[in-house]
N, C-alpha and C positions, 0 to 999 in steps of 0.2 A: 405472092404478095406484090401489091403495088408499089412497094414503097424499097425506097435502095438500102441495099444491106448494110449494115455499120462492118462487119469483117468480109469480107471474102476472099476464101482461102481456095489455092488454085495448088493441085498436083503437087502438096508439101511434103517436103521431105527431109529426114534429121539422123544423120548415122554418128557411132560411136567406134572411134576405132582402138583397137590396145593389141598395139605390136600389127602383127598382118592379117588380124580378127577384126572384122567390120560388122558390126551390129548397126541391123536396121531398124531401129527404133521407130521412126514416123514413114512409111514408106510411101507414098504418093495418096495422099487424100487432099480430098476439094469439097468443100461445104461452105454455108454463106448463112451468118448470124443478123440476124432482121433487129432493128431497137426497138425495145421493151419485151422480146420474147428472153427463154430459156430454155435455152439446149443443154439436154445431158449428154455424156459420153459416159460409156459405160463398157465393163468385159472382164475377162480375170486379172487378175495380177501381172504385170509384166505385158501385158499387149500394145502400151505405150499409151495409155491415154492421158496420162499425165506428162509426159514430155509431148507430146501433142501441142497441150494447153499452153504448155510454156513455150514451146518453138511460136504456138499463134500470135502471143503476145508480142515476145521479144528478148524473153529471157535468156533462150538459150538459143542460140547463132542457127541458120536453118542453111543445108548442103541442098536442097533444089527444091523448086517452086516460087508461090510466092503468096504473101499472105498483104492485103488491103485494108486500112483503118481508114473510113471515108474517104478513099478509093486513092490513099495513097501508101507506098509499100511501109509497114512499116520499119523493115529492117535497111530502111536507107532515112529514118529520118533523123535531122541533126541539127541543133542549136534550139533556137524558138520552137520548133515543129514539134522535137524530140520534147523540151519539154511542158509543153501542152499537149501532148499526148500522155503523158507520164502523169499527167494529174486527171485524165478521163479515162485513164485504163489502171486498175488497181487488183491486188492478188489477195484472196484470204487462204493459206496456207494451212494445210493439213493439223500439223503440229503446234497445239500453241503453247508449249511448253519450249519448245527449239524457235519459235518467229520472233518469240518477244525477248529482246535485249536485258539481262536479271539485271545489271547495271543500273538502270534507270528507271524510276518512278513512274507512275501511268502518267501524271501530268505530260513527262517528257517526252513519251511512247505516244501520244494521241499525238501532241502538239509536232512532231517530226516533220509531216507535210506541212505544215502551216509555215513552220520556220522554214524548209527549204524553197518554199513557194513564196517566200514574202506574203503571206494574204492574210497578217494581221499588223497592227500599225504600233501596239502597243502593249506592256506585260497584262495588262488588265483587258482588253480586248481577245488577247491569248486565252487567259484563264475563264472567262467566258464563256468561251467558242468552245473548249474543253467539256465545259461543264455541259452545257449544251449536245453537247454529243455523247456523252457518258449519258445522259438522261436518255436520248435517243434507244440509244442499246440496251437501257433497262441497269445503268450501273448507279450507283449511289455515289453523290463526291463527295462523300468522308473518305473516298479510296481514293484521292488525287495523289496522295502521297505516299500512297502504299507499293510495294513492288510486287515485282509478277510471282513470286515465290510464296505470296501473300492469298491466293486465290487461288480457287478452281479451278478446273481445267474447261468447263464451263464459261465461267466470269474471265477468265487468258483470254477465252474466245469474243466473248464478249467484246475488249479491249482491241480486238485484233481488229474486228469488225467496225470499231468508235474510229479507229487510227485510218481505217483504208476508205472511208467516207469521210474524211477532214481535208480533203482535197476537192469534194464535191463532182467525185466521177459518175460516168456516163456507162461505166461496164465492169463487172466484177468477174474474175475469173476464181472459181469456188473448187479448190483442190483438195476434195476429201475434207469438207471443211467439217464433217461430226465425227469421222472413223474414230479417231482419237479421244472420243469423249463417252464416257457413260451412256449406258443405253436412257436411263431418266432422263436425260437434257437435254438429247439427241433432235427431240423434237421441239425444244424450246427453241433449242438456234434457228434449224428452219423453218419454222411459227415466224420469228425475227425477221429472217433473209427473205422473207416472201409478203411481209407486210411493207417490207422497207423497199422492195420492188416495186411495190404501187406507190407508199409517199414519197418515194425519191425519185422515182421512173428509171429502173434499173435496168439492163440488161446483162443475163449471168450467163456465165459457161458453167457446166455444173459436171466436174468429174467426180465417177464415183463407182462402187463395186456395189453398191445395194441400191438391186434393181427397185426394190419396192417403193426405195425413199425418192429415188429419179423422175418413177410414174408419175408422185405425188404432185412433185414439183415442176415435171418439165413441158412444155409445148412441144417439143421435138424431142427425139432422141436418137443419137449415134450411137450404132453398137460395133465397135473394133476388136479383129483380132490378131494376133501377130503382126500389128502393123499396120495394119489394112482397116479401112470400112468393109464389112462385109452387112451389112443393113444401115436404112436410115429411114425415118417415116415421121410422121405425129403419133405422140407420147399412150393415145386412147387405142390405138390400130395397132402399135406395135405390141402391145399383151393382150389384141382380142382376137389378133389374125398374124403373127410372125410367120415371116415368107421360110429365110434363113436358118439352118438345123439348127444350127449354133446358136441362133436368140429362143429356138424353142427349146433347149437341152436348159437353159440359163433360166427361163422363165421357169419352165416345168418344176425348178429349186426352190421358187419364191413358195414359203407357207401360206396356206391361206385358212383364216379364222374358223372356219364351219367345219367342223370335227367330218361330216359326213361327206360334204365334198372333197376333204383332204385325204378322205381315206379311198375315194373311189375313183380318186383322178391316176392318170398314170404317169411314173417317173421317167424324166430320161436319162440313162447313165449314159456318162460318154468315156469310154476304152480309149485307148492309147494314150500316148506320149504328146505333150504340147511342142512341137519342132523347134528347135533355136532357131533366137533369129538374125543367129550371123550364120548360119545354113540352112535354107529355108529350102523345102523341098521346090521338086519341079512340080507344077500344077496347082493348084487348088491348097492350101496351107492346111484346111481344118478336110483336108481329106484321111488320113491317118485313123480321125475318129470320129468320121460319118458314117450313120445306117445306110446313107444313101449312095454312097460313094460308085464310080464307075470311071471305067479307064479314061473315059474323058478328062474326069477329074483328074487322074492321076498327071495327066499329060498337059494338061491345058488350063492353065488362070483365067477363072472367069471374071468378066468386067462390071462393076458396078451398074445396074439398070433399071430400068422404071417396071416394076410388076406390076404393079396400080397408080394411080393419079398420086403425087408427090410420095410414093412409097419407091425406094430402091434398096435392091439385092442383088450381092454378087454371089451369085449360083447356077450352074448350070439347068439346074432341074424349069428354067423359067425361060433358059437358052436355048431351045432347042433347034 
């Protein structure tokens, strides 16, 4: 791409430690998110992709590397900077039964950014810009005064999604934003998150464990495991041609509709154990429970790298 990255992330890194147990939660990854695309991250549970998202932002304090918001870091920014970044960088959050405050009314819940932001002048210009954004998401304001105990798990979502666009940001970061909701509405929300991509000119990080919903939605997608990128390409190339065992053990799960084709494709199981990773073996992480595996692997970490034109894999089988 021509055009300059809105994040670029350089050799990140985020450990956890308890007692003289150091978990490596983000262990050195580098990627670069372009505005108006969406990149997925994706992988099992526990591979870090979610603290990933949060170390890229700012949420959570990052131990090495360094991560760029229009080419400034953002874990040094402060005052002014810090907060007009804070109002072009917004999170939708997994849970929207845990994000939303039961305390307060939706009025209050949307209207949070606006009050912290100063950017409205008056109670009636508030209530407004409320309503206005409730319409946006598809909410009705006969619910301005209702609380989040009042709704869906669905319509939470809804609100969550009114409240993090009331700031008029430039990047969403999407953390499991349907796991938690009904398989029926699942697809309502991102119907939503992807229309509102084009009328708002969004840019979203989009973490998530279902590979299927990622394809749908992403330009790009990161596939991590233990830590690690071990693939990265465009969203059409990475389910028609997967370099990495490990994206093809995880694709080969995804059902596919045609009864005939589902029955005549072949499974990948993958054996062993997923390593801790506050002891991560020596060599190659997903060597344990590769078909492909060789002493190489056992001995030696291979480096993230170009198998095809913007396609990278770290595997040795492309190393040789």
């Amino acid at each position: 791409m021509n055009q300059q990255p809105l994040f670029q992330v350089k050799d990140l890194k985020k450990y956890f430690q308890s007692g003289k147990v150091v978990t490596k939660a983000v262990d050195g990854v580098t990627f670069d998110i372009y505005p108006g695309e969406v990149v997925g991250v994706v992988g099992e549970s526990g591979c870090g992709k979610t603290t990933c998202g949060r170390t890229v932002i700012g949420l959570y304090d990052k131990d090495g590397g360094e991560v760029l918001y229009k080419g400034k870091d953002v874990h040094r920014l402060r005052g002014a900077e810090y907060s007009a970044y804070c109002r072009e960088v917004q999170t939708i959050f997994q849970d929207p039964y845990a994000s939303l405050d039961s305390r307060n009314d939706v009025c209050t819940l949307i209207a949070e950014g606006l009050d912290i932001h100063k950017l409205v002048s008056s109670k009636a210009e508030r209530l407004e810009k409320v309503k206005e954004l409730m319409a946006k998401v598809g909410l009705h304001a006969s619910g301005l005064h209702r609380y989040p105990h009042e709704f869906s798990g669905g319509m939470r979502q809804r609100i969550g999604i009114a409240r993090a666009l009331a700031v008029d940001p430039k990047f969403l970061l999407c953390d499991e934003p349907i796991s938690a909701l009904d398989v029926s509405i699942q697809a309502q929300i991102i119907n939503l998150l992807m229309d509102l991509r084009e009328t708002e000119g969004l840019t979203y990080l989009m973490i998530s464990h279902d590979l299927s919903m990622v394809k749908h939605v992403s330009d790009r997608i990161i596939v991590m495991y233990l830590g690690k990128i071990v693939e990265s390409c465009p969203a059409e190339e990475l389910y028609e041609q997967p370099a990495h065992p490990y994206t093809k053990a995880l694709i080969s799960a995804i059902p596919i509709a045609d009864p005939e084709v589902e029955r005549s494709r072949q499974r990948i199981i993958l054996t062993g154990q997923v390593p801790s990773p506050s002891n991560k073996p020596k060599g190659c992480a997903f060597a344990g429970r590769c078909q492909y595996v060789t002493e190489r692997c056992r001995q030696e970490e291979p480096e993230l790298r170009e198998v095809a034109p913007g396609h990278l894999a770290a595997c040795h089988l492309y190393n040789r």
